[in-house]
C-alpha positions in Angstrom: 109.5 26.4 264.3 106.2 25.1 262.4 103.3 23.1 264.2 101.0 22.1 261.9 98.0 21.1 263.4 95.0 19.1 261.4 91.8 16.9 261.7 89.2 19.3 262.7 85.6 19.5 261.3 81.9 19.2 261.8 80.7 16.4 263.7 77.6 15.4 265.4 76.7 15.0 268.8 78.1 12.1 270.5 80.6 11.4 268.0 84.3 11.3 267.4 87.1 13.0 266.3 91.1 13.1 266.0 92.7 15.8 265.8 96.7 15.7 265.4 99.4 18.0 265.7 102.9 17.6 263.9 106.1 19.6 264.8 109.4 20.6 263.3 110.6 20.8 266.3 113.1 18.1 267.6 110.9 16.0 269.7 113.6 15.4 272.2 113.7 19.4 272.9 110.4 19.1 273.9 109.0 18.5 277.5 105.6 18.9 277.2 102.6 18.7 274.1 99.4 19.5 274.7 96.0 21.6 273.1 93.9 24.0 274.5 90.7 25.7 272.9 89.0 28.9 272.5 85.2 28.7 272.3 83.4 32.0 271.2 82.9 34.7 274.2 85.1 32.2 276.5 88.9 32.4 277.5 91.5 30.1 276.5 91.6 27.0 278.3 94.1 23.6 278.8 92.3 21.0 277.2 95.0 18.0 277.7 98.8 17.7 277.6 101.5 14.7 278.2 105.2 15.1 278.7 108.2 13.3 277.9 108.2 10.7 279.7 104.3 10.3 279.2 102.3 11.5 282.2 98.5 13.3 280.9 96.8 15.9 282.1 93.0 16.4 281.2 91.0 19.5 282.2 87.5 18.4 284.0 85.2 18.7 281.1 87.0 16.0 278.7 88.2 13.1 281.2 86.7 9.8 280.1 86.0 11.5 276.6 89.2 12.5 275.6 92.4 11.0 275.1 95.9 13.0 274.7 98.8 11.0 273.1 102.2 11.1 271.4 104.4 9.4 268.5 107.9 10.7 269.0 108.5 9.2 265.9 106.7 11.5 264.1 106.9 14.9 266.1 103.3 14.6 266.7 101.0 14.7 269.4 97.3 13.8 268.7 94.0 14.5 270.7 91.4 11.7 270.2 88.1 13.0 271.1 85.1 10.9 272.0 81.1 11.3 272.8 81.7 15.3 272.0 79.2 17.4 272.9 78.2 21.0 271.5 79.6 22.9 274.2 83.4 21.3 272.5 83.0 23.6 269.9 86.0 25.9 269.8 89.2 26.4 268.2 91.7 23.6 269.0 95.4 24.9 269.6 98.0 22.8 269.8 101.7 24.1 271.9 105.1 22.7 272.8 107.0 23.3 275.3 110.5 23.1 274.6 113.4 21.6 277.0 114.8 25.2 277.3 111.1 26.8 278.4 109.8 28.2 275.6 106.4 27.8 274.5 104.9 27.7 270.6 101.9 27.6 269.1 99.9 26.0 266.3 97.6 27.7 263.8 94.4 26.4 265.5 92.0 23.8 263.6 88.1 24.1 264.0 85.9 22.0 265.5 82.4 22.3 265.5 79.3 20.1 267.2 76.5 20.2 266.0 73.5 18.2 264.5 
């Protein structure tokens, strides 16, 4: 199982970024896509997911800003991130959940705020 996640960099203040994630996984097997991050001296946390049939889920601290979507037609799920701030800086993950409950992970991509 790969997931090959991509799009992260340096960006300033208020800007924008899109991060995506692409999976060899059937996309059919999988019930739910999402990311979470790891910022530096904080724990791992949900940053957005969708399932199959759609529905979102955004933690607090991105709703308005971010946007979670997916293109079963590529195994990918993307993460469009808006008016970031510096406290966004972390370590994007994406995961899948598959239809038989079992959870992978990406490699992580970096993103950093800053001016």
């Amino acid at each position: 199982v790969q997931l090959q996640a991509y799009g992260g960099g340096l960006v300033q203040p208020g800007g924008s970024l899109r991060l995506a994630c692409a999976t060899s996984v059937n996309i059919y097997n999988i019930n739910n896509m999402g990311w979470y991050r790891l910022a530096p001296g904080k724990q791992r946390e949900l940053v957005a997911s969708i399932t199959s049939d759609g529905s979102t889920n955004y933690a607090d601290f991105v709703k308005g800003r971010f946007t979670v979507s997916r293109d079963n037609a590529k195994n990918t799920v993307y993460l469009e991130m808006n008016s970031l701030k510096p406290e966004d800086t972390a370590v994007y993950y994406c995961t899948i959940r598959t239809t038989n409950w079992v959870r992978y992970w990406g490699q992580g991509t970096l993103v950093t705020v800053s001016s």
